[in-house]
C-alpha positions in Angstrom: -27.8 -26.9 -23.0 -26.9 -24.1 -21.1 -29.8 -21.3 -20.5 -28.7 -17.8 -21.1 -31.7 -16.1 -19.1 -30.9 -12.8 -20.8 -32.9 -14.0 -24.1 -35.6 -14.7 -22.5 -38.6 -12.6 -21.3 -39.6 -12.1 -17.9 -42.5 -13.7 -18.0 -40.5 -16.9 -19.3 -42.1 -19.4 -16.6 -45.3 -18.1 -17.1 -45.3 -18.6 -21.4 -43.6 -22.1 -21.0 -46.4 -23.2 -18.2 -49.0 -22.4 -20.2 -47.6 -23.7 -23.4 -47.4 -27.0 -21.2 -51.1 -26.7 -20.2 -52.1 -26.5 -23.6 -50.4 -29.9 -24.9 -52.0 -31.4 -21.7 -48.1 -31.7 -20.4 -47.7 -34.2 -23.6 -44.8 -34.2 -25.8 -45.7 -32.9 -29.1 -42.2 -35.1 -30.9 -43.2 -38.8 -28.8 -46.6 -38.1 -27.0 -44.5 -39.3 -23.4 -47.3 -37.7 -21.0 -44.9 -36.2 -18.7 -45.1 -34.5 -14.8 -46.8 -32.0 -14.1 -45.0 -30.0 -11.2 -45.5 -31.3 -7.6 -45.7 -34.6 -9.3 -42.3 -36.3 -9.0 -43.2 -39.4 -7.3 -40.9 -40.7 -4.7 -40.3 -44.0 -6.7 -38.6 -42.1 -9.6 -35.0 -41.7 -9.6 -34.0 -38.4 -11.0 -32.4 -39.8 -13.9 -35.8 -41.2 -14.5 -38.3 -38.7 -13.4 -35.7 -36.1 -15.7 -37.3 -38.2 -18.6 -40.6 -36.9 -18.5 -40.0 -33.6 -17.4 -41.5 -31.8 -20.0 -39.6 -28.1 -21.5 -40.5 -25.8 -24.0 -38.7 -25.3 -27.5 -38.3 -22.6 -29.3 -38.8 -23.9 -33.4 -36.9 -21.2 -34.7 -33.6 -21.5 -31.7 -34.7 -17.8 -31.0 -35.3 -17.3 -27.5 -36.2 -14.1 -27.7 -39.5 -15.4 -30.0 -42.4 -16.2 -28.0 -45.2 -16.6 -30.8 -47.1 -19.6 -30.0 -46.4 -20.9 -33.1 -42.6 -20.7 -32.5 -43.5 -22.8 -29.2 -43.2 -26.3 -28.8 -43.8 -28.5 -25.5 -41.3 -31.4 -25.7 -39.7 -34.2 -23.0 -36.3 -33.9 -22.3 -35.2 -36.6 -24.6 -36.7 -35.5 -28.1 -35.5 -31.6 -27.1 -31.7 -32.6 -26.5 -32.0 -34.9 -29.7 -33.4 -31.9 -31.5 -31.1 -29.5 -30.2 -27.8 -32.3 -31.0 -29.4 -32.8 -34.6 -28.9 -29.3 -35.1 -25.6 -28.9 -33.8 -24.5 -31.7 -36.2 -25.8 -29.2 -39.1 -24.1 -26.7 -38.6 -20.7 -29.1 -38.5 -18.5 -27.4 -41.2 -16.4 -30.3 -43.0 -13.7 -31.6 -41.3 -14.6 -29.9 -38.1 -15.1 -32.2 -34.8 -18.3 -32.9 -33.5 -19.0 -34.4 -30.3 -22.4 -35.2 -31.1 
């Protein structure tokens, strides 16, 4: 999902790192305790170590929405499954959907 840096604040790092340090770098969706930076262990391939990297979702899709409540800390796996679930919604009938 492609990041248009635009809609975000400038601060953006700073708001998703702490949002992380709240859930103790947990995903709120499946409770995966993920990395916290500097720990990607050598062992880890990246396809693996990319499944516990842990982003930040905006609830609403509004990037430009920073409330805390609007914030949610989620692994890479439950935020692209949240983000094709809502693609398939908005699927009008008979349109293709790749998801």
């Amino acid at each position: 999902m492609p990041l248009d840096r635009q809609r975000y604040p400038q601060n953006w790092n700073q708001i998703a790192l702490s949002v992380k340090q709240a859930a103790s770098w947990r995903c709120q969706h499946c409770k995966q305790q993920c990395l916290r930076p500097g720990e990607k262990p050598d062992s880890l391939a990246r396809s693996e170590w990319t499944l516990v990297t842990l982003s930040v979702h905006h609830a609403n899709f509004t990037p430009e929405d920073n409330q805390p409540e609007n914030l949610i800390p989620l692994c890479t796996p439950c935020h692209l499954s949240l983000h094709a679930v809502a693609r398939r919604k908005n699927v009008s009938p008979g349109q293709l959907s790749l998801w």
